[in-house]
TORVEXTOR-382577 format. One line per 2 residues: number of its first residue (from 1); their letters; for each residue y, z negated, x of N, C-alpha, C, CB. Coordinates in steps of 0.2 Angstrom, whole numbers. Each point is the difference from the previous one (the first is absolute). Glycine has a CB too. Layout:
NUM	A	Y Z X Y Z X Y Z X Y Z X | ...
! end
This chain:
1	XX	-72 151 171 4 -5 -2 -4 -7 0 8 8 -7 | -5 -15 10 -5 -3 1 2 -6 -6 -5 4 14
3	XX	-3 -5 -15 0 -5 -6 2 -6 -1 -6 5 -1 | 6 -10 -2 3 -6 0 -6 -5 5 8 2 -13
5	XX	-13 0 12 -7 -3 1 1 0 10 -9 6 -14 | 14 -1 17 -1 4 6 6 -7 2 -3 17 -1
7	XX	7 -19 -1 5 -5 2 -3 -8 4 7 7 -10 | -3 -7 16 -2 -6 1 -1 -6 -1 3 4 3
9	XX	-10 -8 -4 -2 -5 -6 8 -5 0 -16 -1 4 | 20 -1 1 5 -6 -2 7 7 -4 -4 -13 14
11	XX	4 16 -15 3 6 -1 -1 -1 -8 -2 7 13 | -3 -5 -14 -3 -3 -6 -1 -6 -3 -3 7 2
13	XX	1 -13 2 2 -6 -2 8 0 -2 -9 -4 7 | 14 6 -4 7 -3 -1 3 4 -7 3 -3 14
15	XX	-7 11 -13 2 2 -8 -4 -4 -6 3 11 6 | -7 -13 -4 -2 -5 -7 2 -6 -2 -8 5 1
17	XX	10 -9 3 5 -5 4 7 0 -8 -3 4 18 | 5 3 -18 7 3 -6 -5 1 -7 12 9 9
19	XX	-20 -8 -10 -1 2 -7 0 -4 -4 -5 6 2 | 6 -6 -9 0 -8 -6 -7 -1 2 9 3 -12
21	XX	-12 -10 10 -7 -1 1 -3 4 -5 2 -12 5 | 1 14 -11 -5 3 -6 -4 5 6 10 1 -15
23	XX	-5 4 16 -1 7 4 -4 0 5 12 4 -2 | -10 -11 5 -6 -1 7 -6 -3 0 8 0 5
25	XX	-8 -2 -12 -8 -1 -2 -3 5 -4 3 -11 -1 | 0 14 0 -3 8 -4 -3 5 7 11 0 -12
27	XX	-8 -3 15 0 6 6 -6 -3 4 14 4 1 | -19 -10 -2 -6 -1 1 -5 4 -1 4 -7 -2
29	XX	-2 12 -4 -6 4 -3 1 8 4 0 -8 -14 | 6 9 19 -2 7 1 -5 1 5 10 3 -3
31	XX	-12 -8 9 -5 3 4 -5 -6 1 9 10 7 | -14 -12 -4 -3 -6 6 4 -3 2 -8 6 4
33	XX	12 0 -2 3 -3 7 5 -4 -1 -4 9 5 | 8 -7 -10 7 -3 -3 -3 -6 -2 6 9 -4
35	XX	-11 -10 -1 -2 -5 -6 -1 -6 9 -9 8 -16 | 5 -5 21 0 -5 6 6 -1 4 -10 4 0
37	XX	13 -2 -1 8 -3 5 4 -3 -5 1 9 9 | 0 -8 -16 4 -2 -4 -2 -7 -2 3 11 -3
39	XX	-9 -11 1 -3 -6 -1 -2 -5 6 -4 6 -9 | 5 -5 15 3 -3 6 7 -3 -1 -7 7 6
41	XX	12 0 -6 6 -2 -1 2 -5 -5 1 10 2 | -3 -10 -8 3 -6 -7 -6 -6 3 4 10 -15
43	XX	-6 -11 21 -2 -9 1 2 -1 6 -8 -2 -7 | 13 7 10 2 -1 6 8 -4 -2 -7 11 5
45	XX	7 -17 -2 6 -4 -2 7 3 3 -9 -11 1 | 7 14 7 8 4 2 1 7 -4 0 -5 14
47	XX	-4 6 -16 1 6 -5 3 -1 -6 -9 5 4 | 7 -10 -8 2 -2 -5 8 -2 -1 -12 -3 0
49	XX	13 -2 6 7 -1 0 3 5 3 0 -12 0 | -2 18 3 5 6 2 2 3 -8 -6 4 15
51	XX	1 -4 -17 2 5 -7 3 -5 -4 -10 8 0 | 9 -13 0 5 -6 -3 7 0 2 -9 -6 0
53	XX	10 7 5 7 1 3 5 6 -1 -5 -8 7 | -1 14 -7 6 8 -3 -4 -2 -4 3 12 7
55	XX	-5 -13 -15 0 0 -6 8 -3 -1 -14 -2 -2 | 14 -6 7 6 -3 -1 6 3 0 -6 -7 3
57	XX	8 11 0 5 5 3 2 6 -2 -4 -5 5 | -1 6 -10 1 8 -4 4 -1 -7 -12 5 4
59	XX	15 -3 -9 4 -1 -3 -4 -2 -5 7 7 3 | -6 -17 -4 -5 -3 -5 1 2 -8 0 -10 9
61	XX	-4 10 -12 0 1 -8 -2 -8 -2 -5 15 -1 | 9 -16 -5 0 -6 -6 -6 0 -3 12 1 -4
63	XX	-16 -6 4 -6 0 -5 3 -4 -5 -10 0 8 | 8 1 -16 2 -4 -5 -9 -1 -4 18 5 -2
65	XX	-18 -10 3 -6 -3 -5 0 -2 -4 -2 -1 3 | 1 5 -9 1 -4 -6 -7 0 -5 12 4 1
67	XX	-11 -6 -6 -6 -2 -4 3 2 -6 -5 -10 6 | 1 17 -8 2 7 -5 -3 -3 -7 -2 14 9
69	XX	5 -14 -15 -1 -3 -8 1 8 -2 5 -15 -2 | -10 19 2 -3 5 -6 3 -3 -8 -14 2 7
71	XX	16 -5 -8 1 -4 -7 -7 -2 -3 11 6 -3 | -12 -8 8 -10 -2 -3 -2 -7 4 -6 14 0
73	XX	1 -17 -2 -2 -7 6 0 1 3 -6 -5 -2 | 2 13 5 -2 1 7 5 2 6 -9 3 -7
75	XX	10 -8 11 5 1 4 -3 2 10 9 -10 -11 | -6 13 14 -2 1 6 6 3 4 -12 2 -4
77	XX	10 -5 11 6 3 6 0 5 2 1 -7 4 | 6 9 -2 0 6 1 6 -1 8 -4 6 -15
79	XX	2 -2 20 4 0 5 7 8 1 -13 -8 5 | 17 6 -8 6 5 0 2 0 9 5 -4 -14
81	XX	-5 9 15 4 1 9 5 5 0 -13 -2 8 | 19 -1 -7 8 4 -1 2 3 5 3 -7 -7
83	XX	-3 14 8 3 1 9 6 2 -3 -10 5 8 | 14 -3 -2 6 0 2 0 7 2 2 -12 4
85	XX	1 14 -10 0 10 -2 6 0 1 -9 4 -9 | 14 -3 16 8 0 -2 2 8 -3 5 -10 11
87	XX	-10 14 -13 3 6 -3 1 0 -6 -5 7 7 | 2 -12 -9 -1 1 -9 4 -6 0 -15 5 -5
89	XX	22 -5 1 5 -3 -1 2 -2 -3 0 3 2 | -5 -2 -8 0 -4 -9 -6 -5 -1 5 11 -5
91	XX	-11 -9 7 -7 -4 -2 -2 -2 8 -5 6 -13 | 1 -11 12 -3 0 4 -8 2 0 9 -6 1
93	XX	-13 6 6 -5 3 1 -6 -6 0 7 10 5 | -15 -10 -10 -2 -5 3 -7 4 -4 11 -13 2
95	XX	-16 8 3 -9 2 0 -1 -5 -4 -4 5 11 | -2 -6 -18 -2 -5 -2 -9 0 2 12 0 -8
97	XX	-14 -4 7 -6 -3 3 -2 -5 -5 3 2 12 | -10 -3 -16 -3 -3 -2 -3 -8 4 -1 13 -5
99	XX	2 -19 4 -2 -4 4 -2 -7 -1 5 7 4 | -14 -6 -4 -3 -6 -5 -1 -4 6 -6 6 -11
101	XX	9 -13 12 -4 -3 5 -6 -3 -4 10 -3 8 | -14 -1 -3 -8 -1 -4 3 -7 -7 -10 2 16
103	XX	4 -1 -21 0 -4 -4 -4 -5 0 4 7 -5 | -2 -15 5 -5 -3 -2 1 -4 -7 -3 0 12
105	XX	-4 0 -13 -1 -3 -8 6 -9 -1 -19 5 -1 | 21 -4 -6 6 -4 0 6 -2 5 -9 -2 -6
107	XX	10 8 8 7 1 3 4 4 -3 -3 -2 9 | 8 0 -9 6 7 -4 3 2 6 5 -6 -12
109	XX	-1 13 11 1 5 5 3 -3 7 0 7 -11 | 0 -4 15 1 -4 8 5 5 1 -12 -6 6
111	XX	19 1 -4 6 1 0 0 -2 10 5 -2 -16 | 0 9 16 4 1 8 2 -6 5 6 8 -6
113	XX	-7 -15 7 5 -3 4 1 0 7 0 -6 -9 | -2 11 13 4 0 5 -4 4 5 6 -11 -4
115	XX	-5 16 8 -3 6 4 5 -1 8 -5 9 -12 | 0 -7 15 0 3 8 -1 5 6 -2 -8 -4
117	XX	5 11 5 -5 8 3 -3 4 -4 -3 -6 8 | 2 5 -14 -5 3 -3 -2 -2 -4 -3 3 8
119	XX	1 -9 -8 -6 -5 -5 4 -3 -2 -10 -2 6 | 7 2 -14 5 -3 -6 -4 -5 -2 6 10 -6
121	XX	-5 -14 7 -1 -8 -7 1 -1 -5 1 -4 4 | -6 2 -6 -2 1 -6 -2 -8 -5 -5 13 7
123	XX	8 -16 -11 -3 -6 -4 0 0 -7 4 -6 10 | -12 5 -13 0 -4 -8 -2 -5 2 -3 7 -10
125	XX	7 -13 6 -5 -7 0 1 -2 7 -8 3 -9 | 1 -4 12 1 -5 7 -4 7 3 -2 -16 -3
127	XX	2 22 1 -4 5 3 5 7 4 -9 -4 -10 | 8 1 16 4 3 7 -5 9 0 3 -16 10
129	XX	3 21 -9 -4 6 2 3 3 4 -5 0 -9 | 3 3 14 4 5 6 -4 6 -3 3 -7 12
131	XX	4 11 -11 -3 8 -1 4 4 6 -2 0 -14 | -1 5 14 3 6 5 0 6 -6 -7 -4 14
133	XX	12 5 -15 0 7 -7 -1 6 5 12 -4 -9 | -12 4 15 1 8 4 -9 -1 2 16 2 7
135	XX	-18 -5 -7 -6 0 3 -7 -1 -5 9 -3 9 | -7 -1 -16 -2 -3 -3 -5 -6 1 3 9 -3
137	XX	-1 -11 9 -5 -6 2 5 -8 -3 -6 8 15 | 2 -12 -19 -1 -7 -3 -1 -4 2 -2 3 -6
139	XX	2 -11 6 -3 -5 3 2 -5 -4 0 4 10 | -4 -7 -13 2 -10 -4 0 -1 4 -4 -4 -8
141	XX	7 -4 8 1 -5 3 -4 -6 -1 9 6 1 | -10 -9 2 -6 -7 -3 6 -4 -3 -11 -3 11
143	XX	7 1 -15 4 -4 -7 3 -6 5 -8 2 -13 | 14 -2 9 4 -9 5 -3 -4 1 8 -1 -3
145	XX	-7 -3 8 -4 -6 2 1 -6 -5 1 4 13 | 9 -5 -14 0 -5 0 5 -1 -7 -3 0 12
147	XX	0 -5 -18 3 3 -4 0 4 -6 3 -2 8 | -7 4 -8 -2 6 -5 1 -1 -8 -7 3 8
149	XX	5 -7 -10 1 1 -6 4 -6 -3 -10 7 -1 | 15 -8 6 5 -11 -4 6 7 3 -7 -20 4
151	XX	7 23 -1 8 5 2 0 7 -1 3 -7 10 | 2 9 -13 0 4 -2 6 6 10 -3 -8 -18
153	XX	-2 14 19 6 2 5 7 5 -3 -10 -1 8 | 14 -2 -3 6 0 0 2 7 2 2 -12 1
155	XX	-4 13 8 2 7 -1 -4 0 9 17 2 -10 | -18 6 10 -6 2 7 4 5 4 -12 -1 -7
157	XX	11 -1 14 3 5 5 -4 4 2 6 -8 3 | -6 12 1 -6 5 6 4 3 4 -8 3 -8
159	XX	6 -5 16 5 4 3 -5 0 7 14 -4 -6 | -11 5 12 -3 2 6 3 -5 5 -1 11 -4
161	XX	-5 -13 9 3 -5 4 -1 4 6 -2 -11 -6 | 7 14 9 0 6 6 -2 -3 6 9 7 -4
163	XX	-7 -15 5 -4 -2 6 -9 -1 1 12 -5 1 | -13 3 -7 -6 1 1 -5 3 -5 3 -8 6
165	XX	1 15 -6 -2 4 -2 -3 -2 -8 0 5 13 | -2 -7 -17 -2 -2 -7 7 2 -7 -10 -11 8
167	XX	4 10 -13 4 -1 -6 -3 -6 -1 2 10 -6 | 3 -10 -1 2 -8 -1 1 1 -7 5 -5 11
169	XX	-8 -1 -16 2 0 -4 3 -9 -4 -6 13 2 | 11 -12 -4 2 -6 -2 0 -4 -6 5 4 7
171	XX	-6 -9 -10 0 1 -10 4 -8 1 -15 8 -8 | 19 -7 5 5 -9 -1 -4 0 -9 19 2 8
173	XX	-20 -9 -8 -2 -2 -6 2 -7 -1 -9 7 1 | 9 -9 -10 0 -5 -1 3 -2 -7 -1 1 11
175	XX	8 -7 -14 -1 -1 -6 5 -4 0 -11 2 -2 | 16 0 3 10 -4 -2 0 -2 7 1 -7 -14
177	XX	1 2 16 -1 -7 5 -5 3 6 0 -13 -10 | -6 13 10 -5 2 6 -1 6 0 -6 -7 -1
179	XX	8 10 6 0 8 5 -5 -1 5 12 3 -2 | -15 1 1 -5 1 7 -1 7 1 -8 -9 -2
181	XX	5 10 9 -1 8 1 -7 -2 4 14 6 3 | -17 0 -3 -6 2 5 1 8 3 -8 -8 -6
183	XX	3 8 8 1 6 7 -6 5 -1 6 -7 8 | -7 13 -8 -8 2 3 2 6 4 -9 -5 -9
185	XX	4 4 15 1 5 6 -4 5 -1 2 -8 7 | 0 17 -7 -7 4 -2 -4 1 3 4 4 -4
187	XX	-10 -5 5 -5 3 7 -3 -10 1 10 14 9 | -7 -19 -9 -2 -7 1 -4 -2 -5 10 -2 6
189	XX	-16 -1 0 -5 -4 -5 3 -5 -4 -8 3 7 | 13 -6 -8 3 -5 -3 2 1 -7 3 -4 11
191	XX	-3 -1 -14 1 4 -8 10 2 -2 -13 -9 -4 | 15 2 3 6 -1 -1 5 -5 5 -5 3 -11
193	XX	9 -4 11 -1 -7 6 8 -3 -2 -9 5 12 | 9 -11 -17 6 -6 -2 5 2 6 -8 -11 -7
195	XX	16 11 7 2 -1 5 7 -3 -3 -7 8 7 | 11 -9 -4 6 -7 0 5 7 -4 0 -11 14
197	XX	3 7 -18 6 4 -6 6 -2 1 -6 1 -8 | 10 -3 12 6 -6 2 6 6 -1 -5 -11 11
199	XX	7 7 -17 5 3 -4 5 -6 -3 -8 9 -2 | 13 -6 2 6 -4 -4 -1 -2 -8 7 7 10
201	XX	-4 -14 -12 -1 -2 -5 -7 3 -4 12 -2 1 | -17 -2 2 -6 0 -3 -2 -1 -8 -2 -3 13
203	XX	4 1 -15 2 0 -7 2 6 -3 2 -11 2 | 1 14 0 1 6 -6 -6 4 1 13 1 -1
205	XX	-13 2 -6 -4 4 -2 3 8 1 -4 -10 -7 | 1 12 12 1 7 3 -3 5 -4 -1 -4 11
207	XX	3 9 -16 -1 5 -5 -1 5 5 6 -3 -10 | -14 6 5 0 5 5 4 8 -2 -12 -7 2
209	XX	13 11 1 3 7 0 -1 3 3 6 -2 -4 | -4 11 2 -4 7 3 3 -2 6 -2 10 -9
211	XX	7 -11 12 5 5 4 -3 -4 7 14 5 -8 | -17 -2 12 -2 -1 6 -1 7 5 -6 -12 -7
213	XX	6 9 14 1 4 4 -3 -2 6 11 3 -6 | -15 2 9 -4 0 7 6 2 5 -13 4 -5
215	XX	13 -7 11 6 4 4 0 -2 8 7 -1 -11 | -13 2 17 3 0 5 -7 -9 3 18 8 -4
217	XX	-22 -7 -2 -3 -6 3 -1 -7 -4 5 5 8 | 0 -4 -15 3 -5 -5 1 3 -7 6 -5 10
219	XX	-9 0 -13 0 2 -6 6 -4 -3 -13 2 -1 | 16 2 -4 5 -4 -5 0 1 -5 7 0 7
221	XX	-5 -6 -12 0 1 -9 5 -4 -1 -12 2 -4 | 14 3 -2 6 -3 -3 -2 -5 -6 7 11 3
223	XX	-5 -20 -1 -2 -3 -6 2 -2 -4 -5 -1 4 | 6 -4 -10 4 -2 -2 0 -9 0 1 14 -6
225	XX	2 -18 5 0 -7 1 4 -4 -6 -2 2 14 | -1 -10 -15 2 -3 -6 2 3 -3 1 -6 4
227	XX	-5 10 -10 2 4 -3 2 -4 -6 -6 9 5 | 11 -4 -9 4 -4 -5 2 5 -7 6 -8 11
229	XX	-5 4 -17 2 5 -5 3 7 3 2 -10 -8 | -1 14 8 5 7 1 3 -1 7 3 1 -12
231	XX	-7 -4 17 2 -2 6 -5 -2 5 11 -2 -6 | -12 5 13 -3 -1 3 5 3 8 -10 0 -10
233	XX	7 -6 14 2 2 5 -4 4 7 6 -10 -6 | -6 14 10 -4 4 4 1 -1 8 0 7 -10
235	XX	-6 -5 13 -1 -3 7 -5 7 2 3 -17 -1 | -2 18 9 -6 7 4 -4 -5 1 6 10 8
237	XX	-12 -10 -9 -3 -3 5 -7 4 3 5 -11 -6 | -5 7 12 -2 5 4 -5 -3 4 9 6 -1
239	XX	-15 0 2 -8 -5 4 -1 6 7 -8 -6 -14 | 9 3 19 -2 3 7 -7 0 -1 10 -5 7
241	XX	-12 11 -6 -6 2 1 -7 0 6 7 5 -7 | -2 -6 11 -3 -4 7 -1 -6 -1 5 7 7
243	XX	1 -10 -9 0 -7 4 -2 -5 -8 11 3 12 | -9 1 -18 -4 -3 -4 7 -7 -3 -15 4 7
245	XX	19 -1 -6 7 -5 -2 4 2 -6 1 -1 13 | -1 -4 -18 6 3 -6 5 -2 4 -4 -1 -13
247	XX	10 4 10 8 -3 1 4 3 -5 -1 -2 11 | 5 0 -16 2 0 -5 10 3 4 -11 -11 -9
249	XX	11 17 6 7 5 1 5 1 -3 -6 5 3 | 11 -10 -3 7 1 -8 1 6 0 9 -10 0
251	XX	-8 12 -8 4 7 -2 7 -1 5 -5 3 -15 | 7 4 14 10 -1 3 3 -4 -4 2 10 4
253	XX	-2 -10 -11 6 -4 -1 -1 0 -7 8 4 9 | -6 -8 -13 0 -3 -6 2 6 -4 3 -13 4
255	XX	-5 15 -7 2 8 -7 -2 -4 -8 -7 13 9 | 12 -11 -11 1 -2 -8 -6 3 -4 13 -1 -1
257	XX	-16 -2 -5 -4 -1 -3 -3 7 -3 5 -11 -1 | 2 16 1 -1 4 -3 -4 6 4 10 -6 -7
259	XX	-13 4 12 -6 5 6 -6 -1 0 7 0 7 | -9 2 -5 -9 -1 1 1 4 9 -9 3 -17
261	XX	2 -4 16 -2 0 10 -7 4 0 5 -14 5 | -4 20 1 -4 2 3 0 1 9 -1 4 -12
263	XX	-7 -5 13 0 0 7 -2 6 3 -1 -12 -1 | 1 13 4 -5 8 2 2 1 8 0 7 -13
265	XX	-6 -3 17 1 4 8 7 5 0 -14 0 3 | 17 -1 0 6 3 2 -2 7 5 7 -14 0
267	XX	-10 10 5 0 5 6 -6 -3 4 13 3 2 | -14 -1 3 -6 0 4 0 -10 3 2 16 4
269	XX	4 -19 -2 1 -6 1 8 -3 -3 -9 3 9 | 8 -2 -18 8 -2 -4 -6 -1 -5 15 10 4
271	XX	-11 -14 -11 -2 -4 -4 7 1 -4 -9 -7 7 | 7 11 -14 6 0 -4 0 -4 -7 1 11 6
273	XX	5 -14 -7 -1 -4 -7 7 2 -2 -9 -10 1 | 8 12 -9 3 4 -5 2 -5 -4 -5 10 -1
275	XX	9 -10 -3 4 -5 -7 1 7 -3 8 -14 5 | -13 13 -11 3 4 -5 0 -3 -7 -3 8 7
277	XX	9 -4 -10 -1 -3 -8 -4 0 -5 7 1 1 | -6 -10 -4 -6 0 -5 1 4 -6 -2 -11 5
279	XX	9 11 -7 0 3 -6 4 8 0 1 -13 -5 | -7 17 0 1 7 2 8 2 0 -11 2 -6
281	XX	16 -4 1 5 3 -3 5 -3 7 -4 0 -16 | 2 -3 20 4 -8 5 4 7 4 -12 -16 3
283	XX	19 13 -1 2 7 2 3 -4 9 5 7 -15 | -11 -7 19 0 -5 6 -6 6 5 3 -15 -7
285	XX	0 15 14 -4 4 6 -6 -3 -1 9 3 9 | -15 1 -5 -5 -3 5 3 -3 7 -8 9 -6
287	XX	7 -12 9 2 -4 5 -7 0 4 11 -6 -7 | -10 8 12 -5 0 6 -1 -3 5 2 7 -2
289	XX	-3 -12 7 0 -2 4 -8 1 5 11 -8 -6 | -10 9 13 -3 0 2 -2 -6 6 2 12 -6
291	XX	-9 -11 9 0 -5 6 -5 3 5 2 -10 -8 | 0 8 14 -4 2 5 -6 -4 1 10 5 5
293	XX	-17 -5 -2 -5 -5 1 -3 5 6 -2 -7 -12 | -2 0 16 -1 1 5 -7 -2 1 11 1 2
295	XX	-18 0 2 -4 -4 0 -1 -5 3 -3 7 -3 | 9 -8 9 1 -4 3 4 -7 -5 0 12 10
297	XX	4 -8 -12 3 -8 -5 -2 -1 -4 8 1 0 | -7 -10 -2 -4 -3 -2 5 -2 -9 -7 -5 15
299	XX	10 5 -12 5 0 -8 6 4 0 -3 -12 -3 | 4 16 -2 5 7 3 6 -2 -9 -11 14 8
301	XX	17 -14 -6 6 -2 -4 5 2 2 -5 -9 -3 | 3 16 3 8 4 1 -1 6 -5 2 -2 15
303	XX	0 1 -22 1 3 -5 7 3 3 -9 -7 -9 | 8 14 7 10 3 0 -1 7 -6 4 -2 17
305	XX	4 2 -20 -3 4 -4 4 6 2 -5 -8 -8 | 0 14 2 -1 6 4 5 5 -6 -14 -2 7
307	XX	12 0 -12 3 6 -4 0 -3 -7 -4 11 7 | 10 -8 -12 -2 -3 -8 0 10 -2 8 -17 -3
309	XX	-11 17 -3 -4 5 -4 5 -1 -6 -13 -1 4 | 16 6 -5 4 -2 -6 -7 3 -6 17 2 6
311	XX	-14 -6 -11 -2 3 -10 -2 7 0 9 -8 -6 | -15 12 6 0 4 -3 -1 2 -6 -2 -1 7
313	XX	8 7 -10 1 0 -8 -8 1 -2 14 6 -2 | -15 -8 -4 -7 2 -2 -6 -5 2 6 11 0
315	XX	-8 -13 6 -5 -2 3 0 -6 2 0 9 3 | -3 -16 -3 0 -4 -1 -5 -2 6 6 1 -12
317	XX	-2 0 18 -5 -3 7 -3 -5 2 4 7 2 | -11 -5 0 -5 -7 2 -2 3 7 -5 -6 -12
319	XX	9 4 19 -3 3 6 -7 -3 1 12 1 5 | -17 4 -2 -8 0 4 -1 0 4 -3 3 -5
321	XX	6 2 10 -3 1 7 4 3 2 -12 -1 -1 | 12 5 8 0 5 3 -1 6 1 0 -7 2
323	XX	0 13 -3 -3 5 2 3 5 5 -5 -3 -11 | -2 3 17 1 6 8 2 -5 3 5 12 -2
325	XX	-6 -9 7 1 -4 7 9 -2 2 -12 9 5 | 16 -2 -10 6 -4 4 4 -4 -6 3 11 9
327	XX	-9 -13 -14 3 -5 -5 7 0 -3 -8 -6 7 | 10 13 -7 6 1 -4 -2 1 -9 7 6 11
329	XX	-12 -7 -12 -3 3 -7 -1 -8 -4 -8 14 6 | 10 -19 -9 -4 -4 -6 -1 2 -4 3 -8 0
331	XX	-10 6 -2 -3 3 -6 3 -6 -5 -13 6 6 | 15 -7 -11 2 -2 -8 -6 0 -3 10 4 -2
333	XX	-9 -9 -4 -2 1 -6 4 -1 -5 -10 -2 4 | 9 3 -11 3 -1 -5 -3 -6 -4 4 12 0
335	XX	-3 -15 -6 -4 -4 -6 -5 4 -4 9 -8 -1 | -8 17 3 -5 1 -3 -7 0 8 9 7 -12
337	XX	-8 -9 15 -3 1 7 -1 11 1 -9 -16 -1 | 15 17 0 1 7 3 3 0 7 2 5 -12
339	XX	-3 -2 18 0 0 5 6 6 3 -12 -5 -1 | 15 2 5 8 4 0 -1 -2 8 11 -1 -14
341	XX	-7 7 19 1 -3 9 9 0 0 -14 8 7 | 15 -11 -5 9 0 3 0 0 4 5 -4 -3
343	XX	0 7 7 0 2 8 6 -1 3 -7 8 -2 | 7 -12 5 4 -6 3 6 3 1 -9 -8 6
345	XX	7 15 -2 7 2 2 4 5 -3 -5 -5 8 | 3 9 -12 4 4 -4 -1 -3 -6 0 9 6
347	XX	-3 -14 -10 0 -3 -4 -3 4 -10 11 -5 11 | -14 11 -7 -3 4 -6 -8 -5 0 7 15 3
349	XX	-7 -11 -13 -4 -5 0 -9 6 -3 13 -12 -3 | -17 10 4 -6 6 -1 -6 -5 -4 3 8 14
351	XX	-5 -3 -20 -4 -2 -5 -8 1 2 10 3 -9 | -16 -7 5 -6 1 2 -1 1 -9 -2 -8 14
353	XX	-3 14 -15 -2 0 -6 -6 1 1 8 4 -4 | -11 -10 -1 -9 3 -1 -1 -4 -7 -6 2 14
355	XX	0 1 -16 -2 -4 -5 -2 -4 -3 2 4 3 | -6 -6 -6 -2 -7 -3 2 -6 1 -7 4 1
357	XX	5 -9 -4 5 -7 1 -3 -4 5 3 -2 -12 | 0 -3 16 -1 -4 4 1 -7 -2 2 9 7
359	XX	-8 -13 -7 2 -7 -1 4 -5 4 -9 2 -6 | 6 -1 12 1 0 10 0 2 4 -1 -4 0
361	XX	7 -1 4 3 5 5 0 -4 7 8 6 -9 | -12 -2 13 4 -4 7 -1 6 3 -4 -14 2
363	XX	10 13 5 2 5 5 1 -3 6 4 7 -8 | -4 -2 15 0 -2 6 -3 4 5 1 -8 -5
365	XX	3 9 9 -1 8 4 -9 -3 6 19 6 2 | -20 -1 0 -9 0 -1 -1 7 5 -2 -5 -15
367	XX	-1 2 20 -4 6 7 -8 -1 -2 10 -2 12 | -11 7 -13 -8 3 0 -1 -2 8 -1 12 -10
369	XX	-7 -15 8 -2 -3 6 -6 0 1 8 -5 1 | -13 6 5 -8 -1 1 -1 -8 1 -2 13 7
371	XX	5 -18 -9 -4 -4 0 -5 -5 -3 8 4 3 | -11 -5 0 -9 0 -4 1 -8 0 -9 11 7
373	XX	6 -12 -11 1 -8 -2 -6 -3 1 9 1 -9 | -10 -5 12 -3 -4 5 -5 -7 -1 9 5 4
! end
């Protein structure tokens, strides 16, 4: 019978092409010969994006990041990954993972805001971090150029510029009235680099918030503007990652007071935003709308909507994300931040049990990836 070793080298290349990176970095240690072609492979740039693309393709799992309270000071992240078990009916199935990004002296814990391919971002303070969880590879960032200690930042992007090939990372800053942004390119000798912020009504003061979304080229976040006692108005706004452009996106339509807003990836090239109720007991649907984007368009404003979610007895839902590839699965939360999936189309609803307390929460679906940061 012949071995695995007997197979044709590209034969073997394409089956390692489908392993998670954990598995295909382990698989360094069985021969010379492996540790020599594998370690070729993960700095090989067309290798990387082939395994990048079937990772993309295989039935994605949810990553939730939270930041675990023992009921003690001591607090640390932990990486939850929820698959999509349609046999088990009642719970759902999920891996937990320990996950300390690096500390530095006088920073408090470095929260999620925003990931790509793989590589999550990471910010305390003015301190930017990329990580790769599948790989364990880290990278700071050089401190901002511009600004540092008169602005406080508002909110950070990380995404991919496919034409020329690079990441990118973005940080809008500033203080009511003045908004700025800068830029830094990974792999470039340059540090940060100031660029133009031409936005509507430059005077308000743009609040920052979690809900942001990588999608096709473009980063979007959901903000909020002229904010007011028990009222605030919201806008997408959105930064082309090539071309280095905001443009500011209306919601669909005017919703009474009594909603809050989330934004999150839909699909492969869709953008979904939920209205759900503020008040537990509020006897009103989730409402969905979704939007198509393109990398080609420069400002997309064809919100339509998709589906309302009636009241579940008992459960007082806060939609997160997506979960699998055919995206019939949202994940929920509750006000205790317990984790429930609904399923778009038969409308059953599936519990997550584990335990200890969770102080925070963020979620968003997540492909393991060899990308080496640069």
């Amino acid at each position: 019978m012949a071995s695995f070793a007997d197979l044709p080298e590209e034969v073997v290349v394409e089956i390692m092409s489908w392993l998670p990176p954990e598995s295909l970095l382990r698989f360094i240690c069985v021969s010379k010969s492996w540790y020599v072609l594998i370690n070729s492979l993960v700095k090989n740039t067309k290798f990387v994006a082939k395994h990048l693309y079937n990772s993309s393709n295989k039935s994605s799992s949810l990553v939730l990041m939270c930041l675990k309270n023992k009921y003690s000071k001591t607090q640390h992240h932990e990486i939850l990954t929820i698959y999509n078990d349609e046999d088990n009916t009642e719970q759902l199935s999920y891996a937990a993972k320990d996950f300390e990004p690096h500390k530095l002296p006088g920073t408090k814990f470095f929260s999620a805001q925003s990931h790509c391919n793989g590589i999550i971002c990471l910010i305390s303070n003015h301190n930017i971090l990329l990580c790769n969880p599948a790989t364990r590879g880290k990278k700071f960032l050089p401190n901002p150029c511009f600004h540092r200690d008169l602005f406080m930042t508002i909110r950070v992007g990380f995404g991919y510029d496919s034409i020329h090939n690079v990441y990118k990372v973005v940080r809008v800053f500033g203080f009511f009235g003045d908004l700025r942004a800068e830029v830094h390119t990974l792999g470039s000798d340059t540090c940060w680099r100031e660029i133009k912020m031409e936005i509507e009504n430059k005077d308000d003061y743009y609040y920052p918030t979690s809900q942001q979304v990588y999608c096709k080229g473009v980063y979007y976040w959901l903000v909020s503007t002229k904010y007011e006692e028990h009222n605030s108005n919201q806008i997408v706004q959105s930064f082309d990652i090539h071309d280095e452009e905001f443009h500011s996106i209306p919601l669909p339509a005017h919703f009474p007071s009594v909603y809050n807003t989330v934004l999150t990836q839909w699909n492969e090239s869709s953008l979904a935003l939920f209205y759900y109720p503020k008040a537990v007991f509020a006897k009103v649907p989730i409402e969905m709308w979704g939007m198509n984007v393109s990398i080609s368009s420069k400002v997309c404003n064809n919100w339509t909507k998709h589906l309302s979610i009636a009241p579940l007895e008992g459960i007082y839902m806060i939609p997160m994300a997506f979960l699998g590839s055919d995206h019939e699965e949202l994940i929920l939360r509750d006000g205790s931040l317990r984790l429930f999936a609904y399923n778009l189309l038969t409308k059953k609803v599936r519990s997550l049990h584990r335990r200890g307390a969770i102080a925070w929460l963020h979620g968003f679906g997540y492909v393991k990836s060899l990308v080496q940061l640069t």
